[in-house]
Backbone as XML, in Angstrom:
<?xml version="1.0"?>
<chain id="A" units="angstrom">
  <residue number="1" name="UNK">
    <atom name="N" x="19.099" y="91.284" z="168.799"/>
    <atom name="CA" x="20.374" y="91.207" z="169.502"/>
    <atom name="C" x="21.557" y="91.225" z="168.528"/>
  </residue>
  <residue number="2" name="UNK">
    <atom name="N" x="21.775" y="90.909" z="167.338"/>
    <atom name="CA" x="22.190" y="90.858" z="166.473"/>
    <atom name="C" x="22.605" y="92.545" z="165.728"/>
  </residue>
  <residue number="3" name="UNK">
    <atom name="N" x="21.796" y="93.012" z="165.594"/>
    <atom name="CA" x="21.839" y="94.388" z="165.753"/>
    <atom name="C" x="22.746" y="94.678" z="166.380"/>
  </residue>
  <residue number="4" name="UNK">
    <atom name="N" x="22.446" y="94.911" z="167.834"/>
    <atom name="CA" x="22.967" y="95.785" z="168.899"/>
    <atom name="C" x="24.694" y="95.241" z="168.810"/>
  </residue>
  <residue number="5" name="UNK">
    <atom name="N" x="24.634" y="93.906" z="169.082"/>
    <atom name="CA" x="26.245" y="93.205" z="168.435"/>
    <atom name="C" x="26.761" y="93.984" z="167.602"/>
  </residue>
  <residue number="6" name="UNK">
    <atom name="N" x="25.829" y="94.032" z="166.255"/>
    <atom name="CA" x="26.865" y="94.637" z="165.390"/>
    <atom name="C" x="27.425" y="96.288" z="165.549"/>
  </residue>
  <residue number="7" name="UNK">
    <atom name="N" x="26.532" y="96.733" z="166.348"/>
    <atom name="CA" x="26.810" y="98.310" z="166.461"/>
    <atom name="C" x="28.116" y="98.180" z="167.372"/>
  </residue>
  <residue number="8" name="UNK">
    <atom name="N" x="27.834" y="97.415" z="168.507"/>
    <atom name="CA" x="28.850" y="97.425" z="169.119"/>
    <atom name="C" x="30.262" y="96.864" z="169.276"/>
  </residue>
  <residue number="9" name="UNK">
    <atom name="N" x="29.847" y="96.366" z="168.176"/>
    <atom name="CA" x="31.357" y="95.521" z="167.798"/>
    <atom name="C" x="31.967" y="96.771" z="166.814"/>
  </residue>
  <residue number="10" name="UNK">
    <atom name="N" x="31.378" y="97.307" z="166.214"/>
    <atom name="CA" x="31.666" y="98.873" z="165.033"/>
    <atom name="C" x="32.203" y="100.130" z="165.880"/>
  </residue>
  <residue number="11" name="UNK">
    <atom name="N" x="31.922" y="99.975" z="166.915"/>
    <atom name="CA" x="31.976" y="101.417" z="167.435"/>
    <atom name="C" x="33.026" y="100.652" z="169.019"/>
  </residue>
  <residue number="12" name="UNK">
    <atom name="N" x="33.311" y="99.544" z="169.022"/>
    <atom name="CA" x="34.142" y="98.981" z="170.366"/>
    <atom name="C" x="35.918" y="99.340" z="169.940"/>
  </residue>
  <residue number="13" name="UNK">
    <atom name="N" x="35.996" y="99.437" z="168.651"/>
    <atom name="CA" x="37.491" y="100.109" z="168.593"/>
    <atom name="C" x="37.806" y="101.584" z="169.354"/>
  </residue>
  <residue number="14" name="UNK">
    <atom name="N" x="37.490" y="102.251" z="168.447"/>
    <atom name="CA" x="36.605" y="103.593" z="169.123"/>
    <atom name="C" x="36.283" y="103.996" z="170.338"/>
  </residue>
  <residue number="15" name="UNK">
    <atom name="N" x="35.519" y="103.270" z="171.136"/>
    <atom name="CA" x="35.783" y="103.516" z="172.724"/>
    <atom name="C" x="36.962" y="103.025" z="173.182"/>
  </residue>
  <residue number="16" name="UNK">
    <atom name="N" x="37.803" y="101.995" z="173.005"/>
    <atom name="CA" x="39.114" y="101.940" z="173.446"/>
    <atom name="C" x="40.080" y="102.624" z="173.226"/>
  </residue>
  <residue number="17" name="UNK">
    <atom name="N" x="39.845" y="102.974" z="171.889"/>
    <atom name="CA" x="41.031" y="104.621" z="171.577"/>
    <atom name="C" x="40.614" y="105.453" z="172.365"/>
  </residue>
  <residue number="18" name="UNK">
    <atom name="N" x="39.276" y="105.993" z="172.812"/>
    <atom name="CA" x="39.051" y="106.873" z="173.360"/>
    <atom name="C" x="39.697" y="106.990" z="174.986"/>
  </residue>
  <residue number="19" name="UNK">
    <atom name="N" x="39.078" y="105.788" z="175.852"/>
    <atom name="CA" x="39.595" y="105.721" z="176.945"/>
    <atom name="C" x="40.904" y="105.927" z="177.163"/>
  </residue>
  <residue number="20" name="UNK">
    <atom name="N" x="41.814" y="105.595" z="176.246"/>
    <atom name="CA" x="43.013" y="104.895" z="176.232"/>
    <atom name="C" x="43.825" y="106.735" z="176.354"/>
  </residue>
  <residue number="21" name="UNK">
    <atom name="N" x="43.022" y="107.024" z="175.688"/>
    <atom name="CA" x="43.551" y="108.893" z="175.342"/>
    <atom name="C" x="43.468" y="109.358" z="176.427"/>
  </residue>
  <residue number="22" name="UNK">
    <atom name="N" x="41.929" y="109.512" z="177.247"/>
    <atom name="CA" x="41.543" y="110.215" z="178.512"/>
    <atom name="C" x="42.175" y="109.754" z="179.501"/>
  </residue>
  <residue number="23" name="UNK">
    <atom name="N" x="42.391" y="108.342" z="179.969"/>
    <atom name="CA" x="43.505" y="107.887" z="180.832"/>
    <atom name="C" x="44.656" y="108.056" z="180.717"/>
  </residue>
  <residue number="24" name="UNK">
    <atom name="N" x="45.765" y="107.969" z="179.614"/>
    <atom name="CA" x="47.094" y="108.529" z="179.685"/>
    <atom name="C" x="47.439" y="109.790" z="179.835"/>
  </residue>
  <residue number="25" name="UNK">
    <atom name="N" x="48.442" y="109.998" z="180.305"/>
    <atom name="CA" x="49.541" y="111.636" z="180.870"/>
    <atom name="C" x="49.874" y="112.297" z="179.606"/>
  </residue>
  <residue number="26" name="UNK">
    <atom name="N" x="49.377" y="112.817" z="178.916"/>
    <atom name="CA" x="50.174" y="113.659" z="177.545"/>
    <atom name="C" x="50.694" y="114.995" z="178.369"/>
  </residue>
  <residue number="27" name="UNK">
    <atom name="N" x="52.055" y="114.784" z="178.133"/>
    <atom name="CA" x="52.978" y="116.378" z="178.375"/>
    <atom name="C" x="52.006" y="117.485" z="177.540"/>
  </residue>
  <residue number="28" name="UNK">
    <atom name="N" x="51.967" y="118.268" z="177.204"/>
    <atom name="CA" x="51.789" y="119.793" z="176.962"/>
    <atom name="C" x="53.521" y="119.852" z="176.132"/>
  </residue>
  <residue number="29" name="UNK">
    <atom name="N" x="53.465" y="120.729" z="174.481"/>
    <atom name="CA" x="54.511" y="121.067" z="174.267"/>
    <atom name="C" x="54.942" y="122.233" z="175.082"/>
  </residue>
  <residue number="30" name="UNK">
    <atom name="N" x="56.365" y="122.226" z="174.803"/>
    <atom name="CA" x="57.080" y="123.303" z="175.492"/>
    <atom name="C" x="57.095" y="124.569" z="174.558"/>
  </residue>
  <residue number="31" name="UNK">
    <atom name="N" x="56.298" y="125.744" z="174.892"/>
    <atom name="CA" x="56.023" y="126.835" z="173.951"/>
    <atom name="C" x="57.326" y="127.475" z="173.639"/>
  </residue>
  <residue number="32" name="UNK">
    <atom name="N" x="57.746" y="127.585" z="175.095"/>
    <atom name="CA" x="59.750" y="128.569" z="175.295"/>
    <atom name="C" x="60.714" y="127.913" z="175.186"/>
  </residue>
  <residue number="33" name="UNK">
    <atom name="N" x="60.749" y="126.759" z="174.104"/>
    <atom name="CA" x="62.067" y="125.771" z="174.021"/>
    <atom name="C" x="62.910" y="126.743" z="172.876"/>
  </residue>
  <residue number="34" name="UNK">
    <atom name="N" x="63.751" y="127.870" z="173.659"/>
    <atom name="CA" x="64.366" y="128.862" z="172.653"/>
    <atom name="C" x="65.528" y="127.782" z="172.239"/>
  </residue>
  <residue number="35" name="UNK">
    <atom name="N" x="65.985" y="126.705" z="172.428"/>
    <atom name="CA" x="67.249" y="125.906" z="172.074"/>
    <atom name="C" x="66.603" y="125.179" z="171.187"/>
  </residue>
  <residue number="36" name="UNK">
    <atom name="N" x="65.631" y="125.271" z="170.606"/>
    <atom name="CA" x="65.261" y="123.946" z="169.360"/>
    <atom name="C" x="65.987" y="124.446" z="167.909"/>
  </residue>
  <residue number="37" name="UNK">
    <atom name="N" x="66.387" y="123.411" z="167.804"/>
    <atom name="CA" x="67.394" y="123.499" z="166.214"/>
    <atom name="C" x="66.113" y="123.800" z="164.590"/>
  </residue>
  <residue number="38" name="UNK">
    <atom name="N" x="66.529" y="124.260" z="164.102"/>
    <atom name="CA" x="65.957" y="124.640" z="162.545"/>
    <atom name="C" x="65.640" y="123.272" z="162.039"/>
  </residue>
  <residue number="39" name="UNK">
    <atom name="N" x="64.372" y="122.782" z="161.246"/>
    <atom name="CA" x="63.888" y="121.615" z="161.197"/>
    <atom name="C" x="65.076" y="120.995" z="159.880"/>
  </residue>
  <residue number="40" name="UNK">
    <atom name="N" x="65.428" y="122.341" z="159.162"/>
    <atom name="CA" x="66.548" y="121.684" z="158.218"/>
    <atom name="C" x="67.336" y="120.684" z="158.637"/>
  </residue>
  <residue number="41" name="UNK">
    <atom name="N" x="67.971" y="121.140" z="159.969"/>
    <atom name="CA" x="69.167" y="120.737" z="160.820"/>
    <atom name="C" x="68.749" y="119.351" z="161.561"/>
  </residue>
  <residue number="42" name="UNK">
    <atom name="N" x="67.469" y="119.196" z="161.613"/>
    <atom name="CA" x="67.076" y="118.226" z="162.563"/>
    <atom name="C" x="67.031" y="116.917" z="161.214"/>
  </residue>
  <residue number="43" name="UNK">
    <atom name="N" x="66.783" y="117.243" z="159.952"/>
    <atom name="CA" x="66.683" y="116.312" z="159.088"/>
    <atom name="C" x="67.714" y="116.497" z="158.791"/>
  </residue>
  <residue number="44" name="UNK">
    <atom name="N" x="69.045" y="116.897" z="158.649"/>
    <atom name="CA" x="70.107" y="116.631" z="158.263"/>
    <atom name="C" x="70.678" y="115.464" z="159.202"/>
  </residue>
  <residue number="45" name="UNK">
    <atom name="N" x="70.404" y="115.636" z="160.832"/>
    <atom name="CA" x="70.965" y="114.817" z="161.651"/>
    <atom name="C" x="70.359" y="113.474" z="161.461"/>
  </residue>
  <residue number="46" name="UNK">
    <atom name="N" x="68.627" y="113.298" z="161.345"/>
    <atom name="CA" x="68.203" y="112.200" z="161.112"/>
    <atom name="C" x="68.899" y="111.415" z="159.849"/>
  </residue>
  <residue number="47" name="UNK">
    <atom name="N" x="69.233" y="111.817" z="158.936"/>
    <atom name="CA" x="70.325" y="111.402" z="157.864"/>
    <atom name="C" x="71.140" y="111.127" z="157.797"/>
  </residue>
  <residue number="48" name="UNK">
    <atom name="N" x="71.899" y="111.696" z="159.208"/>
    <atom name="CA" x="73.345" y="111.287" z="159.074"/>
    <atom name="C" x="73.203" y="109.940" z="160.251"/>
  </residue>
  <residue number="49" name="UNK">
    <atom name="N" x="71.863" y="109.728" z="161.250"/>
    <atom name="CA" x="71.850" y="108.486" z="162.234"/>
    <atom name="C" x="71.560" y="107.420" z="160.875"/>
  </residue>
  <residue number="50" name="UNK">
    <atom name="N" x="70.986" y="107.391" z="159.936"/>
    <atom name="CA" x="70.483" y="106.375" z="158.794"/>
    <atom name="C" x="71.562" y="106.193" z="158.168"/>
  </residue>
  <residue number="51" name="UNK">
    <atom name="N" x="72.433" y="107.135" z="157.749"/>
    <atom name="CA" x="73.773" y="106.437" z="157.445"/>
    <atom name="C" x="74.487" y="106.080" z="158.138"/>
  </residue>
  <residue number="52" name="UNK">
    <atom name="N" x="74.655" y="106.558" z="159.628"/>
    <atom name="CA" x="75.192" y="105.327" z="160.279"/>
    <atom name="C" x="75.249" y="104.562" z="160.496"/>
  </residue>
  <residue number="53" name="UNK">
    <atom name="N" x="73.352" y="103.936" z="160.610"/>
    <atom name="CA" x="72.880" y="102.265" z="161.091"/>
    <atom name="C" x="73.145" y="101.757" z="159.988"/>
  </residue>
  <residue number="54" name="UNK">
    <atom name="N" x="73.197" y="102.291" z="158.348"/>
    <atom name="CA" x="73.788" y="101.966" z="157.272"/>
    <atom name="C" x="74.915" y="101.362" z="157.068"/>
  </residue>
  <residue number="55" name="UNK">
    <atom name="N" x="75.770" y="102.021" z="157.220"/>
    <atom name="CA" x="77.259" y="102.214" z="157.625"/>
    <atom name="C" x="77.659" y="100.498" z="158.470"/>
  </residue>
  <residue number="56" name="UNK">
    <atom name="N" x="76.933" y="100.891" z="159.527"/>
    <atom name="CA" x="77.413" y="99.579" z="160.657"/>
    <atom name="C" x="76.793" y="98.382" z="160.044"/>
  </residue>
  <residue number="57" name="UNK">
    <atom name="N" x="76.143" y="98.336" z="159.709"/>
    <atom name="CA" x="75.423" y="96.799" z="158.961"/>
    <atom name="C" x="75.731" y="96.908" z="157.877"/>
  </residue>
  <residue number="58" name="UNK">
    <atom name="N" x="76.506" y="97.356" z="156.763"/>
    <atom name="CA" x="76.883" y="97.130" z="155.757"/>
    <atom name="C" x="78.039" y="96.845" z="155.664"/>
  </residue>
  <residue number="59" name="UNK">
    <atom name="N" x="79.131" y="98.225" z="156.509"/>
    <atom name="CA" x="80.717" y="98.428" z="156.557"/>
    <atom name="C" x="80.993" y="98.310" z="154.951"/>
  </residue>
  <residue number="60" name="UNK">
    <atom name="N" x="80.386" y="98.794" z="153.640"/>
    <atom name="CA" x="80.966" y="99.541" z="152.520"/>
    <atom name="C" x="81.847" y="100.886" z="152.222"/>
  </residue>
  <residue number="61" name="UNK">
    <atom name="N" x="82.618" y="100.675" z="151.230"/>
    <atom name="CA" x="83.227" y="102.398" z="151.274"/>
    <atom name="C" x="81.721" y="103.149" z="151.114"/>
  </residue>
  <residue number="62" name="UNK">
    <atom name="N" x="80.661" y="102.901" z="150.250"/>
    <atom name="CA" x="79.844" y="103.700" z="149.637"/>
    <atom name="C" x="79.354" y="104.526" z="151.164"/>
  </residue>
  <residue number="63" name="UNK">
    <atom name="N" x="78.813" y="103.543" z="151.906"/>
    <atom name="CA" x="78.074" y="104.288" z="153.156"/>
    <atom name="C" x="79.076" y="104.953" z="153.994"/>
  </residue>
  <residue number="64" name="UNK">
    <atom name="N" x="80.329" y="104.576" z="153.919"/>
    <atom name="CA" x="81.145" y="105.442" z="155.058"/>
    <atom name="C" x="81.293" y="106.548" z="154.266"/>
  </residue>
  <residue number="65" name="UNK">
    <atom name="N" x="81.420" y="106.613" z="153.241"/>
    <atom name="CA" x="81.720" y="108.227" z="152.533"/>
    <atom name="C" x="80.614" y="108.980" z="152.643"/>
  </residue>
  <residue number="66" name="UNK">
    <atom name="N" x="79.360" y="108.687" z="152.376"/>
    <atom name="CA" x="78.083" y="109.214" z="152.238"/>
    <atom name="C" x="77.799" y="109.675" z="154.316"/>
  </residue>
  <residue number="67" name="UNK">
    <atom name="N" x="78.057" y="108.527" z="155.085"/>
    <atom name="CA" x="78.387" y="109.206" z="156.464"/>
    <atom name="C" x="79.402" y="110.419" z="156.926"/>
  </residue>
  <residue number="68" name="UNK">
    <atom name="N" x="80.718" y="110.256" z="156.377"/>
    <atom name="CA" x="81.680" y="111.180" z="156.400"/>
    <atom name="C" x="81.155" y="112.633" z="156.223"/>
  </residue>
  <residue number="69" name="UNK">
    <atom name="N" x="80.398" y="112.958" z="154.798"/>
    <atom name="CA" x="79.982" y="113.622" z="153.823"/>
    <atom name="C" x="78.498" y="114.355" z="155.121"/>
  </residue>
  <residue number="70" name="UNK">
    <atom name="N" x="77.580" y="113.652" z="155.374"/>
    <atom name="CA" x="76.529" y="114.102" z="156.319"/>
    <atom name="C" x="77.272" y="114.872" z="157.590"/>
  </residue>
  <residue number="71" name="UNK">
    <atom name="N" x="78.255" y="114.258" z="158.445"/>
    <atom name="CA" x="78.718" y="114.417" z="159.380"/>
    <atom name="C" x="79.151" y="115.948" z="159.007"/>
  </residue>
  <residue number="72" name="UNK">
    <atom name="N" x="80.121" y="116.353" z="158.209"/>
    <atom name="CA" x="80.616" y="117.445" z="157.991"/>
    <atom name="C" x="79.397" y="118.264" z="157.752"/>
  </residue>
  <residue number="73" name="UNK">
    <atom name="N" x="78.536" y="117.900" z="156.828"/>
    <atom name="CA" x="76.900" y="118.554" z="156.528"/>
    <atom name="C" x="76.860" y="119.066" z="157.891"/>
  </residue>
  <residue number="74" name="UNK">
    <atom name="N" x="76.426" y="118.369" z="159.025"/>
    <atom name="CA" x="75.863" y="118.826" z="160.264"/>
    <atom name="C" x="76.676" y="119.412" z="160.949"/>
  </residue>
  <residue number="75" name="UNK">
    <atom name="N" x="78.180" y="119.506" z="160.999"/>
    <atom name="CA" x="78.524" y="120.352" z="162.270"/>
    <atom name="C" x="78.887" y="121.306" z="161.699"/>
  </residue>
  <residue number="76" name="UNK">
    <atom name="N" x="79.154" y="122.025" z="159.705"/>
    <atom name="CA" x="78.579" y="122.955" z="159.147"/>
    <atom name="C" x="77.658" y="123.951" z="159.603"/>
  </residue>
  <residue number="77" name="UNK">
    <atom name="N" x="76.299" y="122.901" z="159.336"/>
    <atom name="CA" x="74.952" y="123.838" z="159.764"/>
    <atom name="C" x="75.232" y="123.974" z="161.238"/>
  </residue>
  <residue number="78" name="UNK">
    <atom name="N" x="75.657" y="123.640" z="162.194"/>
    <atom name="CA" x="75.235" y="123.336" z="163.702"/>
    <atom name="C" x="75.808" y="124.905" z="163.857"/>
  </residue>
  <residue number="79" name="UNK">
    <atom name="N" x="77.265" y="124.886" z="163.209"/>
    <atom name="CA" x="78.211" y="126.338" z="163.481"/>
    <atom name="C" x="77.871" y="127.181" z="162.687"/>
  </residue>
  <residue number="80" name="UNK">
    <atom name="N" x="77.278" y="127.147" z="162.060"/>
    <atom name="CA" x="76.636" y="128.448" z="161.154"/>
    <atom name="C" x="75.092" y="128.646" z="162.003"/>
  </residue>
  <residue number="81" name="UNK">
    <atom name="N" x="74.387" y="127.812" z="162.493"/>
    <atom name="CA" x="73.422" y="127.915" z="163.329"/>
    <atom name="C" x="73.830" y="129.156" z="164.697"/>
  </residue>
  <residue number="82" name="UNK">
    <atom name="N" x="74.884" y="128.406" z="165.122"/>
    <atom name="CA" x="75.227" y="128.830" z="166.569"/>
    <atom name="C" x="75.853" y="130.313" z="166.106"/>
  </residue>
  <residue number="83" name="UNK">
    <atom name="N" x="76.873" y="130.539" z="165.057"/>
    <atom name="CA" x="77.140" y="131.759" z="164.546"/>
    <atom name="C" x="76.208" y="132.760" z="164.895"/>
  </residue>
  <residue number="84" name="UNK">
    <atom name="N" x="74.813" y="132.528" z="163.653"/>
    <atom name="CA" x="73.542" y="133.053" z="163.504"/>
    <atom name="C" x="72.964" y="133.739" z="164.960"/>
  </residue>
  <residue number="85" name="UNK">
    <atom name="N" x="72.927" y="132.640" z="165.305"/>
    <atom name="CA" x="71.699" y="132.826" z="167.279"/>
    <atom name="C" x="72.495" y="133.608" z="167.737"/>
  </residue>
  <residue number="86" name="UNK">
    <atom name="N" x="73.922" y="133.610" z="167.803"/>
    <atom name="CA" x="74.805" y="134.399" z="168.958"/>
    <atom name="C" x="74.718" y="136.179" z="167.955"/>
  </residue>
  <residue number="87" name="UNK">
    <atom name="N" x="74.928" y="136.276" z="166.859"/>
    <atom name="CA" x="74.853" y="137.791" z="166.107"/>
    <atom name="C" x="73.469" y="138.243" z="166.361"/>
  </residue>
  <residue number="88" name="UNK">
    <atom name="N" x="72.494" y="137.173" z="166.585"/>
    <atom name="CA" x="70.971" y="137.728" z="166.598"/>
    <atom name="C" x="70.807" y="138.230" z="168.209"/>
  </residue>
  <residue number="89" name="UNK">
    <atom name="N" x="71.479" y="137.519" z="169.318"/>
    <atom name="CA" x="71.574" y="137.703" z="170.243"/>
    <atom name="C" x="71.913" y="139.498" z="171.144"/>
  </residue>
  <residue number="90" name="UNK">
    <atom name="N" x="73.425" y="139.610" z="170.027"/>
    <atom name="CA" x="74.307" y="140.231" z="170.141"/>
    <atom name="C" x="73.362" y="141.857" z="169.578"/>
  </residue>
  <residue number="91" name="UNK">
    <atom name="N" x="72.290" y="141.429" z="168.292"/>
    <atom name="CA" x="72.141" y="142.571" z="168.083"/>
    <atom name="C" x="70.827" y="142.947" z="168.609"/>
  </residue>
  <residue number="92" name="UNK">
    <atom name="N" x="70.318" y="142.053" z="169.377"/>
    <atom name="CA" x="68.525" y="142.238" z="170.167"/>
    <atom name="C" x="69.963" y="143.258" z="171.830"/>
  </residue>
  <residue number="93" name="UNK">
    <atom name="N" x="70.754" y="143.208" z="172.171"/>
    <atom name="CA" x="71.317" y="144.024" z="173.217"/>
    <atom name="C" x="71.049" y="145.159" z="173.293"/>
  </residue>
  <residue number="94" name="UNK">
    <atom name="N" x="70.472" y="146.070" z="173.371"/>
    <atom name="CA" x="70.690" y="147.670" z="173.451"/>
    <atom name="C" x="71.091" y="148.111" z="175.117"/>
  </residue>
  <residue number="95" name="UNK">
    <atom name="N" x="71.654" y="149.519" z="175.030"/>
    <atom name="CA" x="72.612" y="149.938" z="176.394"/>
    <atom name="C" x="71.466" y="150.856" z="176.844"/>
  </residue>
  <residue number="96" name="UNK">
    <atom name="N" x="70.410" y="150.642" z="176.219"/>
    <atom name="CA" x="69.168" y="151.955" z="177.104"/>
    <atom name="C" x="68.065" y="151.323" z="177.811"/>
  </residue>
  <residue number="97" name="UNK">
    <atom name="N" x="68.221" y="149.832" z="177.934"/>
    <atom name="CA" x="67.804" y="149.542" z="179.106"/>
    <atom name="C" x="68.733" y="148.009" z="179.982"/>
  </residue>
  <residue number="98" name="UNK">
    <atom name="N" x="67.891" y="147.028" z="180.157"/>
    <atom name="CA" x="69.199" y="146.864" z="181.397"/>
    <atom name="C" x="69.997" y="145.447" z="181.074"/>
  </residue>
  <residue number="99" name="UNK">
    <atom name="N" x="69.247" y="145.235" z="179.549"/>
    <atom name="CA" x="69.995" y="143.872" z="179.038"/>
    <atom name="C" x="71.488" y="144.016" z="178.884"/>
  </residue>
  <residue number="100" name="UNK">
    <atom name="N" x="71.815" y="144.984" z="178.249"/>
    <atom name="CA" x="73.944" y="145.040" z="178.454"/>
    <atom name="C" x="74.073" y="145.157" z="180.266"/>
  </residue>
  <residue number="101" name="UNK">
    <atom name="N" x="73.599" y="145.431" z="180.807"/>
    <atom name="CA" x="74.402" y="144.616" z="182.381"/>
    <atom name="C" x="73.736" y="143.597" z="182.368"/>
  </residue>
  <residue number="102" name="UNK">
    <atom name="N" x="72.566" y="142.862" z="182.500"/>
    <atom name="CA" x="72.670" y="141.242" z="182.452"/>
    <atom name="C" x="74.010" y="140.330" z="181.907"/>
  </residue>
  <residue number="103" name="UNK">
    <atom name="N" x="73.703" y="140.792" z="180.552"/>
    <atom name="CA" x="74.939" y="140.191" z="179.724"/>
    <atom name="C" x="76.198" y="140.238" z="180.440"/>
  </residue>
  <residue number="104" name="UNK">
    <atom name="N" x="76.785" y="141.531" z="180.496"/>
    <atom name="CA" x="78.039" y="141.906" z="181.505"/>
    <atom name="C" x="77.894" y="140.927" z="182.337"/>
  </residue>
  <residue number="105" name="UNK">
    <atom name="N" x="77.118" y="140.999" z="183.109"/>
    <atom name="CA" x="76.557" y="140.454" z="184.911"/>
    <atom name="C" x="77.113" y="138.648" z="184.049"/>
  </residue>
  <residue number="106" name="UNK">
    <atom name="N" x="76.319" y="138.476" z="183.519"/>
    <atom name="CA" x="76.731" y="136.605" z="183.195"/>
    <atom name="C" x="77.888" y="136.538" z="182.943"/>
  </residue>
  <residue number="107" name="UNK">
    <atom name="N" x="79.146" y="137.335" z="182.363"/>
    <atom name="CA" x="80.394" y="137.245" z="181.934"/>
    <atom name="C" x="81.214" y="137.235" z="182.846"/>
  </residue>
  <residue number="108" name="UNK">
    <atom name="N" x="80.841" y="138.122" z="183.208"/>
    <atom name="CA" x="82.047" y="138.337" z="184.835"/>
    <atom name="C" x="81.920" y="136.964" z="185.786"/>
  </residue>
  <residue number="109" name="UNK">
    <atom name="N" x="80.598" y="137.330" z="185.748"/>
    <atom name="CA" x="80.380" y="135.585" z="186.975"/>
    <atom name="C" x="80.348" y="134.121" z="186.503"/>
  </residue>
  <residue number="110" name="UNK">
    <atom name="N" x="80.823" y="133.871" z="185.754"/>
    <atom name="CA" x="80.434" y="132.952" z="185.607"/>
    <atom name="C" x="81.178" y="131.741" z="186.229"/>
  </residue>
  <residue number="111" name="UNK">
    <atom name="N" x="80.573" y="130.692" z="186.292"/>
    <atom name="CA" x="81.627" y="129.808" z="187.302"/>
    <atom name="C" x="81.973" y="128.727" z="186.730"/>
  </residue>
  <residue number="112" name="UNK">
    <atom name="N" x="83.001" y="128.717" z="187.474"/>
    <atom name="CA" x="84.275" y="127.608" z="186.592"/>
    <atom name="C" x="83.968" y="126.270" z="187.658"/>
  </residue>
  <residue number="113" name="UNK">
    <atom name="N" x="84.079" y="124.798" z="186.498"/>
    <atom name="CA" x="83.868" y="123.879" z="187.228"/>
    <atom name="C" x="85.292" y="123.275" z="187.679"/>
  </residue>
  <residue number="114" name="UNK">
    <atom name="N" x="85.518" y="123.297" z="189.235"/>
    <atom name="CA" x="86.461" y="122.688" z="189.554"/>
    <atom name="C" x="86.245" y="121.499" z="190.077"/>
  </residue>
  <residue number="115" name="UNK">
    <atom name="N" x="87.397" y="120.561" z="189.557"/>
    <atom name="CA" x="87.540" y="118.931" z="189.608"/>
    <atom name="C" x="88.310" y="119.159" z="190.629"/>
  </residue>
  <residue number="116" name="UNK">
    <atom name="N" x="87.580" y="118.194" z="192.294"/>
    <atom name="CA" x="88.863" y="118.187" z="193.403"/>
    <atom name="C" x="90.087" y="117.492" z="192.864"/>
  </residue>
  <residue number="117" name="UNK">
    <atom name="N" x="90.617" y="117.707" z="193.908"/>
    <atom name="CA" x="91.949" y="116.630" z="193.672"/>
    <atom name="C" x="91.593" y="115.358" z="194.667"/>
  </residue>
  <residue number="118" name="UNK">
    <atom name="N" x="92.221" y="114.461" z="193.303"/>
    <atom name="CA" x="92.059" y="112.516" z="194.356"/>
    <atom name="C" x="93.024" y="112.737" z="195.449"/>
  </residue>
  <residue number="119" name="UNK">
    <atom name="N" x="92.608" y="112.447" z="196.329"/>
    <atom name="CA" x="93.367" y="111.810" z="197.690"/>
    <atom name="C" x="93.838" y="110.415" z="197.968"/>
  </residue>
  <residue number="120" name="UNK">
    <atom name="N" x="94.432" y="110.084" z="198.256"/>
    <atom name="CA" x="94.779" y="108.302" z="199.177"/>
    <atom name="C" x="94.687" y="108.344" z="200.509"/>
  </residue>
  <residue number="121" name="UNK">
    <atom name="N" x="94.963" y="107.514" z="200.915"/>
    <atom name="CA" x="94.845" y="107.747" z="202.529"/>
    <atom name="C" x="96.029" y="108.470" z="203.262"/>
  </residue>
  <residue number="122" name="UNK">
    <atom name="N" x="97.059" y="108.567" z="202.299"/>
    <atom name="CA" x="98.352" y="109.032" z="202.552"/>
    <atom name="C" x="98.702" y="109.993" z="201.741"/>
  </residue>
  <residue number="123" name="UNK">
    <atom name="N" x="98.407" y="110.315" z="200.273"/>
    <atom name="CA" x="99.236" y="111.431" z="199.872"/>
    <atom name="C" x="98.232" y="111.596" z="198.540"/>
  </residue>
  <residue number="124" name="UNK">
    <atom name="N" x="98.248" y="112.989" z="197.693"/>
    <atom name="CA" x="97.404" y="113.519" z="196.781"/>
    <atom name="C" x="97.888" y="113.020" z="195.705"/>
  </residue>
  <residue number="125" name="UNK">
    <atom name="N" x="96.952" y="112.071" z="194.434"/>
    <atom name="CA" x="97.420" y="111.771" z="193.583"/>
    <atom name="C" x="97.560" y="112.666" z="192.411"/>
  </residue>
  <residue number="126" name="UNK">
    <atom name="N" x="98.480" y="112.600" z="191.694"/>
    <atom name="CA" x="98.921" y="114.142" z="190.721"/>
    <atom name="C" x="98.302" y="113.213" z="189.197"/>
  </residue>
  <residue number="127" name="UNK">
    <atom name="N" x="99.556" y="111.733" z="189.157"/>
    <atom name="CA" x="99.518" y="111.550" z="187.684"/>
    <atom name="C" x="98.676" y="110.255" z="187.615"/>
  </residue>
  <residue number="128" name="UNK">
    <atom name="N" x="98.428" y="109.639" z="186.502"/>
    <atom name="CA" x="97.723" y="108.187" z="186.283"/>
    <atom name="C" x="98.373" y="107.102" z="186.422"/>
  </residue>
  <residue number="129" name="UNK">
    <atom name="N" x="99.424" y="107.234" z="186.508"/>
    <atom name="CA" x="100.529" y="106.551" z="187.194"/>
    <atom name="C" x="100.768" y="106.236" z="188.291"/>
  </residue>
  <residue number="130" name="UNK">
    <atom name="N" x="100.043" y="106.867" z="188.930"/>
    <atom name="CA" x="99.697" y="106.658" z="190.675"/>
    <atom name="C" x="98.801" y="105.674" z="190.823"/>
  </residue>
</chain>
């Protein structure tokens, strides 16, 4: 009996990882996530959240400059990113089949978000002053 204990005390981690796997929901990655950022960009941002939590629990010049310094880093890459995707975009278009009217087609239509106007029970409010 001693035996069998010990096997099963060796191998009882092991079936609980296991179960633990077959019972939970794992998503499936997303194969067509065409909006995922360049992994450069994604570690630049993780760098610039570490100098922030830096930053706030320290409040030194050293970490606010080194935050300042990341911040500009990332919206750099973000616009040279977005530059990039939109010229790559621009040059996958050809007019011999039917992607330049899609494109067209999204420009023309596109819709504008309108904010109603506040009401009172009596008259339309214009300013914040109201």
């Amino acid at each position: 009996t001693d035996l069998v204990t010990d096997i099963m005390a060796k191998h009882f981690p092991e079936i609980v990882t296991n179960t633990a796997r077959v019972c939970s929901n794992s998503t499936p990655p997303n194969p067509n996530n065409h909006g995922a950022l360049p992994l450069f960009i994604l570690e630049l941002i993780q760098q610039k959240h570490n100098a922030r939590c830096a930053w706030q629990n320290q409040r030194n010049l050293v970490a606010k400059k080194m935050l300042n310094k990341l911040t500009k880093e990332v919206q750099t890459a973000l616009q040279q990113f977005r530059v990039n995707s939109y010229n790559k975009f621009l040059s996958s278009i050809h007019h011999n089949d039917s992607s330049l009217w899609k494109v067209t087609k999204s420009l023309v239509n596109q819709e504008t978000n309108c904010i109603p106007s506040l009401y009172t029970p009596t008259h339309l409010i214009i300013s914040n002053a109201e």
